[in-house]
N, C-alpha and C positions, 0 to 999 in steps of 0.2 A: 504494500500500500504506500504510494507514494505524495507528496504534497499538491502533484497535477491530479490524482487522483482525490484527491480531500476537494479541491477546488473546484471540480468539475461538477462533485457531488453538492457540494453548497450552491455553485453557480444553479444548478436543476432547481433547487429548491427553491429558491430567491426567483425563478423564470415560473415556477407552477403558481407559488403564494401570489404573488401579482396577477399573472394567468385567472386566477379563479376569484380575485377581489378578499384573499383572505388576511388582506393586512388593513380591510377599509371595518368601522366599527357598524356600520350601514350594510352588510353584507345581501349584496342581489337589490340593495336597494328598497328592503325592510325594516330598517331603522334599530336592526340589533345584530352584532358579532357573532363570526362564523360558527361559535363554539353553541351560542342557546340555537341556533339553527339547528345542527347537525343533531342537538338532543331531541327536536321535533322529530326529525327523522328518522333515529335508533328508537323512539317509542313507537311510534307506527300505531298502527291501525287498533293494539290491544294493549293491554297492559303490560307494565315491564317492573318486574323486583329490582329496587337500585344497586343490589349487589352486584347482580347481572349485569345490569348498564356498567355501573363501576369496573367491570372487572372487562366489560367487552372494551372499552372505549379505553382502558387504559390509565380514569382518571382518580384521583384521589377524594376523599369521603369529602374533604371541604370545598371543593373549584364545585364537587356534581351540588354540593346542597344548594353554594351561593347562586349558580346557575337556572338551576330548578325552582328554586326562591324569584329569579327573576321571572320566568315564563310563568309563574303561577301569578304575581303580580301584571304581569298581562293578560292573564285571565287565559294565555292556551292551555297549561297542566295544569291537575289536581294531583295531588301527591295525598295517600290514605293506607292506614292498616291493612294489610290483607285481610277478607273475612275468614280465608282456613287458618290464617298462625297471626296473632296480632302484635307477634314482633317483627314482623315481615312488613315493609315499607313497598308500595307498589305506586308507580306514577303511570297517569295515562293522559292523553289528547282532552279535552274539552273539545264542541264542538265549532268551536273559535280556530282552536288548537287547529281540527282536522284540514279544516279550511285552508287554515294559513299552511300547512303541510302541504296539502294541495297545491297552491300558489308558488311555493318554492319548489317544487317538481319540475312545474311550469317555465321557471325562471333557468333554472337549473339546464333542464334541457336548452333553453335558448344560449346560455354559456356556451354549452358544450357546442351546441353548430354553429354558434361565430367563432368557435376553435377552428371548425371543419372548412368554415368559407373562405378562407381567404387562400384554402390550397385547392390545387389538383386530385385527380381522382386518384392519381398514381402514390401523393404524396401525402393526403387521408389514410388511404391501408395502411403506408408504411409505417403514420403513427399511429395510428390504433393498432396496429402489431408490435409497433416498440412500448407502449402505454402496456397491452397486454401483458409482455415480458416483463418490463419493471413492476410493473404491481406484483409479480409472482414473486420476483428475483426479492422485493421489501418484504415478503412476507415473513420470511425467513426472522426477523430482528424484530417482530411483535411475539416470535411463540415464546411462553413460557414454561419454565418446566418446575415443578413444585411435588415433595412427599405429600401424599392425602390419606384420608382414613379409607382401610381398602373396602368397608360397609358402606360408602359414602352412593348416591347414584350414580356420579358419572363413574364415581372407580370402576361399582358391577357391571356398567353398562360398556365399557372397553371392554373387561376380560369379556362377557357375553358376547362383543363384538369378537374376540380373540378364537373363542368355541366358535362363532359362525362360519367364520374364515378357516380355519384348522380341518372342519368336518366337510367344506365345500371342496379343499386342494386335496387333501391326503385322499391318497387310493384308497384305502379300507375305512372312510369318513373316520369322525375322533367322536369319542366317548370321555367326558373328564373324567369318569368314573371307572375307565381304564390308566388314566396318568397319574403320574405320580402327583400329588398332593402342593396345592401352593393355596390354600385356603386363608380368609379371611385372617383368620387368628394368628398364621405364621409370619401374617406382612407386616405386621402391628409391633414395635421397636419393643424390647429389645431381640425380638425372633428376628425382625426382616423390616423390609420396609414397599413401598409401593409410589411408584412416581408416575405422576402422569402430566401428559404434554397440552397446551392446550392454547388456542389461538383465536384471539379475540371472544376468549372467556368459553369457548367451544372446546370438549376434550376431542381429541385429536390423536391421542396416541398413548402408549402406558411401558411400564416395564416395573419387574419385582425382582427382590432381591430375598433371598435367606437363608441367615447367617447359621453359624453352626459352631459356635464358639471359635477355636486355633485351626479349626479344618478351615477349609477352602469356602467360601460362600459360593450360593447357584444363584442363578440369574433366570426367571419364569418370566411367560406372560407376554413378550416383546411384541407386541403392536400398533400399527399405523396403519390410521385410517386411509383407503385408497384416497380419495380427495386431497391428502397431503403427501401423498407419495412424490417424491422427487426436490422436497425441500429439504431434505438434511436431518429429518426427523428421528430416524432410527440412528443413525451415527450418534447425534447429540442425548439421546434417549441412553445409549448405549455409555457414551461419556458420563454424561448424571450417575449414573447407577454406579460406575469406575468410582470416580470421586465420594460417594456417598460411602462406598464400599472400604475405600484409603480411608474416610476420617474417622470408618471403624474400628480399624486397625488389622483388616482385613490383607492380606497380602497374595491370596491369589482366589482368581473367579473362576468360575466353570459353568458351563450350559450341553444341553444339548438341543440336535434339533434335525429333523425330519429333511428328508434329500430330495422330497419337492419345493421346499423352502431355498431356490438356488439364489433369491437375492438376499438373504440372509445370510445362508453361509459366504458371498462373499463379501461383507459389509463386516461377518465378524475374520475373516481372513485379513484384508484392509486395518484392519484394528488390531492387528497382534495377536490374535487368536491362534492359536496350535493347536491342530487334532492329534487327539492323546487314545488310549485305548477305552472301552466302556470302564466307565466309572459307577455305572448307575443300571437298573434294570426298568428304563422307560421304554414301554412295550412302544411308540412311536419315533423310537431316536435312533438316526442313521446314521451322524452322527457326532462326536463329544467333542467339546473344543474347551480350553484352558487358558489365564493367561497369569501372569504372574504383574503384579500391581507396584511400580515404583513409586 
């Protein structure tokens, strides 16, 4: 990464925020800043837990409240208890709200095609294929990766996505109830732990770990969502769990894993992984890879 490189990247940005009116407090020419905009937007059409928002958008508890404070003083959100759990804060549209949602749709799109008019047909594709590629290539620097409780929803709801994928690819479909064991209980500290990936507040991907005292810790579970395939997912997934594993004092991992899984196995090849002889009696592993933890 070089200093042309830093520069080019600022210069983009500095060329988009202008670009789209995000540095005017009038934004689109409704009399309020990009930021209480974009919150009409993220609430949409239903309600929305401010956790949710908070955690999609990236923002912290004080910028969403003062924000949200503002749009309810203009009368588009109502921010109220949820009726199922009333420590659950949920904001929605007023029909004020919906309108002006509406309105900036409207506005929005007219941006985006006086982007489009002032080129050629040739030279429209080429940015809406270069727009395409960068928005994938940034996605990359919004995922986050965090331990969760592995009883949590989204946790069950990867590993279940993990069984889907597993019984769909393996020749003789999978059975968890033939595998060897990575339950709830073993992921939970100080047995194991459970990480999962998640991007713009969306889980996205997971990985387990569990430890075994001075033996070797195993590594379960390794998931990503096809939708995030091809962003770095599993490597970074793969790192987290290294790292988690080191500040255990863990000093070498192990896994195994199924010989239809060929971009796996070379994802943990890429990463130091050594195939070693069975270690384990997992009736679906073809097979066993180790790596030792500096």
């Amino acid at each position: 990464m070089t200093p042309t490189d830093i520069n080019q990247i600022r210069s983009f940005n500095r060329t988009v925020a202008e670009g789209i009116g995000a540095l005017n407090d009038h934004f689109l020419g409704r009399g309020r800043p990009m930021g209480e905009s974009r919150l009409l937007w993220e609430i949409g059409a239903h309600s929305v837990d401010l956790r949710v928002l908070r955690e999609r958008l990236g923002l912290d508890s004080g910028y969403l409240s003062r924000t949200l404070a503002a749009l309810e003083r203009q009368g588009l959100v109502a921010v109220a208890p949820s009726p199922d759990d009333r420590r659950v804060r949920r904001a929605r549209l007023t029909d004020a709200g919906r309108a002006e949602r509406d309105e900036l749709e409207r506005l929005s799109d007219e941006v985006a095609s006086g982007m489009l008019a002032a080129l050629n047909e040739a030279q429209r594709q080429r940015l809406i294929a270069a727009m395409a590629e960068v928005e994938r290539l940034l996605q990359p620097s919004l995922i986050r990766f965090a331990i969760e409780d592995p009883t949590s929803a989204d946790a069950q709801w990867c590993i279940g996505q993990y069984f889907v994928e597993l019984n769909a690819r393996f020749d003789s479909g999978f059975d968890p109830a033939m595998s060897l064991s990575a339950d709830a209980s073993e992921l939970i500290a100080p047995k194991g732990a459970l990480i999962v990936a998640r991007l713009r507040g969306a889980a996205i991907g997971c990985v387990a770990l569990k430890f075994h005292g001075a033996s070797p810790a195993e590594l379960k579970r390794m998931w990503v969502s096809a939708d995030a395939r091809g962003l770095g997912v599993g490597r970074r997934l793969l790192e987290e769990a290294e790292r988690h594993a080191r500040e255990s004092g863990v000093k070498v991992v192990r896994l195994e894993t199924n010989k239809t899984l060929a971009e796996a196995i070379g994802l943990y090849r890429r990463s130091g992984y050594v195939e070693v002889a069975p270690f384990s009696d997992e009736a679906y592993a073809d097979h066993w890879f180790e790596k030792a933890l500096r």
